[in-house]
C-alpha positions as MATLAB code, in Angstrom:
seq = 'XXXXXXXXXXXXXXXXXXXXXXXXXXXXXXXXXXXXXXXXXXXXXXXXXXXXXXXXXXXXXXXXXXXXXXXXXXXXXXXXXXXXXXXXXXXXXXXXXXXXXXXXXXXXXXXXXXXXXXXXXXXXXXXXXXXXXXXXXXXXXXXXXXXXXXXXXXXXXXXXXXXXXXXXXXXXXXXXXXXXXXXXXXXXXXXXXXXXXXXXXXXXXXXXXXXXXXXXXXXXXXXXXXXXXXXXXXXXXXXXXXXXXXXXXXXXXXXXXXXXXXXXXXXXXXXXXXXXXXXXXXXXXXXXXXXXXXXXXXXXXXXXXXXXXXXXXXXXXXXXXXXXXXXXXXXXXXXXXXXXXXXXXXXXXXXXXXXXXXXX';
ca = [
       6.407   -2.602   15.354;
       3.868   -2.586   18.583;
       4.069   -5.900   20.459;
       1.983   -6.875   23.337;
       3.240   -9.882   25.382;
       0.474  -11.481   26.760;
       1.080  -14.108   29.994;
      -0.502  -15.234   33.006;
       3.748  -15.552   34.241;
       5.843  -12.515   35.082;
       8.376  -11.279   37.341;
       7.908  -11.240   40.356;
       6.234  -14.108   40.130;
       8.383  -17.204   39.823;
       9.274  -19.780   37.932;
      10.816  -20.322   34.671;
       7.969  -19.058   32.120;
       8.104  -15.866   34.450;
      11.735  -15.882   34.110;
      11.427  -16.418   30.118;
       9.138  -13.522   29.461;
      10.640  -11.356   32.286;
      14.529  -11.145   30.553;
      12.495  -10.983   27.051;
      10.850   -7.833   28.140;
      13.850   -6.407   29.101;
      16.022   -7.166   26.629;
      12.986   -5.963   23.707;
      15.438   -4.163   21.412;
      15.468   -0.270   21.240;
      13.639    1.438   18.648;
      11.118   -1.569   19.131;
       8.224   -1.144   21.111;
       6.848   -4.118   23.555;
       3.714   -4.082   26.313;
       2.838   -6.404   28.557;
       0.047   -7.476   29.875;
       0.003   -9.719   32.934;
      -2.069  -11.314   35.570;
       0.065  -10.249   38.724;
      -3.338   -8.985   39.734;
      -5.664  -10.908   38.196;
      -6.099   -8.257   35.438;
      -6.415  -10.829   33.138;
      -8.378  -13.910   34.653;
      -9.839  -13.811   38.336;
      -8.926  -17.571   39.921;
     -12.321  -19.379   41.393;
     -14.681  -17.919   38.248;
     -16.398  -20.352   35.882;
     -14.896  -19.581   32.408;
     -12.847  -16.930   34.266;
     -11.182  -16.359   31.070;
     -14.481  -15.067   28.794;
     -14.145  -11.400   30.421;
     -10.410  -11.437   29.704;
     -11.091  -11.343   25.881;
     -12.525   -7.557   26.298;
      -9.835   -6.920   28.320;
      -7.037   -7.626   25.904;
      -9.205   -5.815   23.236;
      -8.852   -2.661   24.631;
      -5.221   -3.209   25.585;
      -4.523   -3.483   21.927;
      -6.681   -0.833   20.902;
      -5.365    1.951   23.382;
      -1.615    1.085   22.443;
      -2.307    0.634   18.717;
      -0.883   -2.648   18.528;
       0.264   -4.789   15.432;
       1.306   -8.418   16.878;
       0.050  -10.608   20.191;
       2.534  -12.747   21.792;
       0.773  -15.657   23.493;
       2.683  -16.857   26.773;
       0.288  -20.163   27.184;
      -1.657  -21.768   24.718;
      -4.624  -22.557   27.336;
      -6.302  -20.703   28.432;
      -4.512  -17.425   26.408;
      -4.482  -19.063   23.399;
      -8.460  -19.359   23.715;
      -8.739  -15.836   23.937;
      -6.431  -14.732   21.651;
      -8.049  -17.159   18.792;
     -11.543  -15.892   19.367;
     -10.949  -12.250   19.685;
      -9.035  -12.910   16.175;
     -12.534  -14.182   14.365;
     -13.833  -10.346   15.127;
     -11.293   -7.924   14.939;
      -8.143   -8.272   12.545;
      -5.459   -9.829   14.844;
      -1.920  -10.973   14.473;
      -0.759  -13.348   17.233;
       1.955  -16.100   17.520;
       2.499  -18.640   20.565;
       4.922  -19.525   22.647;
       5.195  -23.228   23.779;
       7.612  -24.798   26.910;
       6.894  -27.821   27.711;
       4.706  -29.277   29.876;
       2.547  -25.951   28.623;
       1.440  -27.934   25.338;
       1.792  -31.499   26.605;
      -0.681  -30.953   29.354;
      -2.660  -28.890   26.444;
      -2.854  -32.815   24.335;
      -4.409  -34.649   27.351;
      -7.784  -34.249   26.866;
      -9.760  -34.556   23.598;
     -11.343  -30.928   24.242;
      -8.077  -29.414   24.397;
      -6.378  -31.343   21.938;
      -9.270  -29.957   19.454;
      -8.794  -26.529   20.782;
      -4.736  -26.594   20.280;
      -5.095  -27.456   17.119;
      -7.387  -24.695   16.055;
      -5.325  -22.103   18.316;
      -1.775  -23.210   16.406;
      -3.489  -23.524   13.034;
      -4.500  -19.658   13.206;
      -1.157  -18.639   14.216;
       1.418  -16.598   12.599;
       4.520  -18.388   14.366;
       4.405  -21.504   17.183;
       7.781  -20.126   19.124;
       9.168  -23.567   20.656;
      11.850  -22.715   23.945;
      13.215  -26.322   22.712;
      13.492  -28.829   19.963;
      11.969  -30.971   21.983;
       8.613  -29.253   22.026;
       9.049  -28.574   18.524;
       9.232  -32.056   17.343;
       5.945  -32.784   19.952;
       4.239  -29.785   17.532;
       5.478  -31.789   14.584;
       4.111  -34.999   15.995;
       0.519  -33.555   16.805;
       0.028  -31.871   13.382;
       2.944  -31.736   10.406;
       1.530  -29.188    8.892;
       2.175  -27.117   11.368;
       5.849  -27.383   11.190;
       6.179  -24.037    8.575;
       5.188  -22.073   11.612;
       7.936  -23.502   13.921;
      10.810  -21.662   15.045;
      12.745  -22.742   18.052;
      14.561  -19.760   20.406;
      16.206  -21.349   23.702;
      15.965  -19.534   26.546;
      18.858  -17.008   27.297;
      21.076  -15.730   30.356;
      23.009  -12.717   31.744;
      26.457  -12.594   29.451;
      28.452  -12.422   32.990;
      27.662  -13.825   36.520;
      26.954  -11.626   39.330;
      29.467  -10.414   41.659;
      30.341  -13.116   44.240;
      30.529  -11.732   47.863;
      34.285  -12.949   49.422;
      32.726  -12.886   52.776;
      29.507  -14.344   51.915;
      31.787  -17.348   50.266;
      34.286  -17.392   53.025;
      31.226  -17.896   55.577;
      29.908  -20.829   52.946;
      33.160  -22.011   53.124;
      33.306  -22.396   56.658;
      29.645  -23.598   57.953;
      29.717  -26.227   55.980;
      33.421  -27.287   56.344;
      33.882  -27.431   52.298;
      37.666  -26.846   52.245;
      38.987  -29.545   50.544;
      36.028  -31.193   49.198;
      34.685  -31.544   45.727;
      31.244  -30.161   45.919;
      28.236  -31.525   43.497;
      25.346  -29.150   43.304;
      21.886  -29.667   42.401;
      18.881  -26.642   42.373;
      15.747  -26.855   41.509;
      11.925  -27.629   42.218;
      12.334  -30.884   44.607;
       9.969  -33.156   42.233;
      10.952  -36.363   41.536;
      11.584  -35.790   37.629;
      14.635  -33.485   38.632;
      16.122  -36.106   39.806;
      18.108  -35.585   42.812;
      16.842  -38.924   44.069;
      18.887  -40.792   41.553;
      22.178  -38.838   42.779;
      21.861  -39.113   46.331;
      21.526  -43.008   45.182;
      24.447  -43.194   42.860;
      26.748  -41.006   45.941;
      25.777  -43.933   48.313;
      27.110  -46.460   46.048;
      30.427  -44.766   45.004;
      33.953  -46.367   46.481;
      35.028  -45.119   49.644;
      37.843  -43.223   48.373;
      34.874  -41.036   46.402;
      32.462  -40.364   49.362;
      35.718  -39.146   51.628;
      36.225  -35.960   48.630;
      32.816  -35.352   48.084;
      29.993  -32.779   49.853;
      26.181  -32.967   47.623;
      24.249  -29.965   48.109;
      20.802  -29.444   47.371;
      19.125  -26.116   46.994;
      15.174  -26.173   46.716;
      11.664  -27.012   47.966;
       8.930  -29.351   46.849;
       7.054  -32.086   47.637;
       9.571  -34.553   47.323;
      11.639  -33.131   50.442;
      11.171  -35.541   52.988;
      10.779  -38.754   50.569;
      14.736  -37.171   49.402;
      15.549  -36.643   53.017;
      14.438  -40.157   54.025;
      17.107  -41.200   51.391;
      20.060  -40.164   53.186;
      21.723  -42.913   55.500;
      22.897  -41.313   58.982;
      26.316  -41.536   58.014;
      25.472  -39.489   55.406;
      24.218  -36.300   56.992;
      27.513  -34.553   57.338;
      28.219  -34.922   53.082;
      24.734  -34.368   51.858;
      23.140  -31.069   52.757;
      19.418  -29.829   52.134;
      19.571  -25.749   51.813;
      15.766  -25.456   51.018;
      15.128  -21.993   49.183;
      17.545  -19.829   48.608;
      18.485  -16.459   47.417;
      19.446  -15.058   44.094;
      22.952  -14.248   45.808;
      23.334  -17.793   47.858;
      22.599  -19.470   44.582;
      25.835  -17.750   42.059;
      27.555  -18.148   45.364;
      26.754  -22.149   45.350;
      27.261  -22.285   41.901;
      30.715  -20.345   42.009;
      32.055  -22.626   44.641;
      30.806  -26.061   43.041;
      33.092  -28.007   41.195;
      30.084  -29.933   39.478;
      26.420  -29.318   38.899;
      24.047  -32.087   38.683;
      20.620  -32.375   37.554;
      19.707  -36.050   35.760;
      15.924  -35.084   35.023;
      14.030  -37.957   33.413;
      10.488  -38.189   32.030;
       7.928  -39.649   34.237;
       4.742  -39.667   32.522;
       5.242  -37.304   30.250;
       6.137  -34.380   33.088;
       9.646  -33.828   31.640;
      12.619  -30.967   31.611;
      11.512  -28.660   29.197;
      14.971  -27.285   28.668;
      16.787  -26.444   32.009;
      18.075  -23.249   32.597;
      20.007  -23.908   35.565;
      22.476  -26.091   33.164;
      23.797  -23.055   31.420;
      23.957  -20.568   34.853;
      26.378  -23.345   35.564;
      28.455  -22.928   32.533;
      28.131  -19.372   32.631;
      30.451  -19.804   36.376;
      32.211  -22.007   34.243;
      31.018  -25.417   35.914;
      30.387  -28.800   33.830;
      27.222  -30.021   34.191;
      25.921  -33.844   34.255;
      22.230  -33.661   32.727;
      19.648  -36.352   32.217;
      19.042  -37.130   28.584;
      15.130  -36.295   28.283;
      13.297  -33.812   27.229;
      15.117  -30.417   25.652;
      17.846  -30.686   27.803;
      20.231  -31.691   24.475;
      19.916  -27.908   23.741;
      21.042  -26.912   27.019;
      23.799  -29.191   27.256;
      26.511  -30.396   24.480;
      27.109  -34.175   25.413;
      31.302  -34.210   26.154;
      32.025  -30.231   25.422;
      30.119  -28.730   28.266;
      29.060  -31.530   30.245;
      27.550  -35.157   29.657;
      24.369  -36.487   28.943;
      23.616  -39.583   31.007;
      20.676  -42.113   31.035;
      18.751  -40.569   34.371;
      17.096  -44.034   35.061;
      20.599  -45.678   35.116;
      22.291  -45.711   38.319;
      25.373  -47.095   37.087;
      25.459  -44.203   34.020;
      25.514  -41.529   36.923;
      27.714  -42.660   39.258;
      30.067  -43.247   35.999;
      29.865  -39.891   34.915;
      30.336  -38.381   38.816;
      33.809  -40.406   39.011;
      34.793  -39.044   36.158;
      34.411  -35.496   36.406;
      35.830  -36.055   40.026;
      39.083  -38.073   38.693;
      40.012  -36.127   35.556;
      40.504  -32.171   36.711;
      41.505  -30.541   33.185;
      38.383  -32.071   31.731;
      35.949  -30.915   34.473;
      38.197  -27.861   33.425;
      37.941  -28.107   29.926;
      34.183  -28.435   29.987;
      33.502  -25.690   31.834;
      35.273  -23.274   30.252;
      33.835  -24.693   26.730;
      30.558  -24.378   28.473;
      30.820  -20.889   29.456;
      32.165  -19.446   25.806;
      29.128  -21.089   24.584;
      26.976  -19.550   26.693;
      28.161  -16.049   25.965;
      28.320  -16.742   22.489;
      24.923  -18.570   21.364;
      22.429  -17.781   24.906;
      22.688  -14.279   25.300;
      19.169  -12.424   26.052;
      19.931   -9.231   23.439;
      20.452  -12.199   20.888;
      17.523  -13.887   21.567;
      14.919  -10.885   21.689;
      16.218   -9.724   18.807;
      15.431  -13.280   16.838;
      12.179  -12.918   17.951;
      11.664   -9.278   16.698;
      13.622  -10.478   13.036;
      10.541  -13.007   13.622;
       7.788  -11.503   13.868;
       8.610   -8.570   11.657;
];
């Protein structure tokens, strides 16, 4: 079978769609055949155009002609989807669509596009959901489309990279983490990841708490200086700001945290489409606290690889933080029940392979 991926997001652009599509590619199974065709270079849609995406139907055309091939992947529903449903009233075409997250529920916020979804999914061989979150949002729009949905999570490397010893020892020593617990958050700095709400719930912990703990925060966005105006003076020595960081820093932050923290909440509907991050974690064997929103239940197992709190509840965080920082053999226990799973159930070979047992 001849499959074209078609996306506006792929490596090395970032971002977690690119990342998606990116490991898909790459882990397409032998003996199957998979083309993609990108907008890196605006092959696809040229930005600043009126209907920039009406050339982009031609150009797909001949992309399937020339490699003689039998199924479209969709990576966004607008404006791809648009294409790929008219080019299928002319020429006999086979396509199914991926959906995210914020992808289809910015897609329902306008009558025009809410029309246009519905015509794009109803044509569709398969609606591919990265979460049963989106998948019960499909549901909700249109039940009838629910024989088309499938749900395949996201996936991950089966092992962690190599950590450097001198590029931890140096970590180590800049910012004076011997004997400290460290709580790590990474991620876009927007205010639904909600780092806010931990740099609130560390202020309010017990003494005894603060003295143990270091919070570091790896990212950029535009909530960095409303989250930097959050941090007491007294607090500048235990919270720490990285900004962006490296592929290496990053497994090197997650290696040496003892928790990682991400309490993402939905704020008007812009909410964690799964979350990623939560199983890299696991993967270096880490418990995770998570917000309970969004997909994030199939990222994270509530009390077997790390717990589910309310994000808007101060109190709910700061609960789960003392525990995890009191009870060693659980943050233990979680994070080495977090990393089997992992290996087990989000491995990238798996999940291409699903989607080729899919479509074929």
């Amino acid at each position: 079978m001849r499959t074209l991926l078609f996306t506006l997001e792929y490596p090395p652009f970032k971002g977690g769609i690119a990342n998606y599509y990116g490991h898909l590619a790459q882990n397409w199974p032998l003996g199957e055949s998979i083309t993609i065709l990108h907008n890196n270079r605006q092959e696809i849609i040229k930005s600043g155009q009126s209907l920039a995406w009406l050339p982009a139907i031609f150009t797909l055309w001949r992309k399937i002609k020339t490699n003689k091939i039998d199924q479209l992947l969709v990576g966004q529903i607008l404006p791809l989807g648009t294409i790929a449903y008219f080019l299928a009233w002319f020429k006999p075409l086979r396509y199914s669509v991926f959906l995210h997250g914020m992808d289809f529920i910015y897609a329902l916020k306008k009558s025009r596009k809410r029309w246009l979804t519905g015509l794009i999914l109803r044509r569709a061989e398969k609606i591919i959901c990265a979460n049963s979150y989106v998948a019960n949002q499909v549901r909700t729009f249109q039940i009838k489309l629910d024989r088309k949905i499938v749900v395949i999570t996201p996936g991950v490397g089966s092992l962690p990279p190599e950590i450097s010893a001198r590029g931890a020892k140096e970590l180590e020593e800049r910012y004076l983490l011997t004997g400290k617990l460290v709580i790590f958050s990474l991620g876009r700095l927007v205010r639904r990841k909600g780092v806010d709400q931990v740099i609130k719930a560390l202020i309010g912990l017990p003494s005894e708490f603060q003295e143990r703990l270091i919070y570091v925060v790896a990212g950029l966005g535009p909530d960095q200086e409303y989250l930097h105006n959050l941090v007491p003076p007294n607090y500048k020595e235990k919270i720490y700001f990285l900004g962006e960081i490296s592929e290496e820093e990053k497994w090197t932050w997650l290696n040496r945290s003892d928790i990682f923290i991400m309490p993402s909440r939905n704020i008007s509907g812009d909410v964690e489409g799964f979350g990623i991050v939560y199983l890299e974690a696991n993967l270096c064997a880490k418990p995770v606290i998570a917000g309970d929103s969004g997909g994030v239940r199939d990222a994270v197992i509530d009390g077997y690889s790390g717990l589910l709190v309310d994000p808007h509840n101060l109190e709910a965080i700061r609960r789960a933080i003392i525990r995890l920082v009191e009870d060693q053999p659980f943050r233990e226990i979680l994070g080495k029940q977090g990393r089997e799973r992992v290996v087990k159930e989000f491995n990238w070979p798996k999940k291409a392979a699903e989607i080729v047992k899919l479509l074929s």
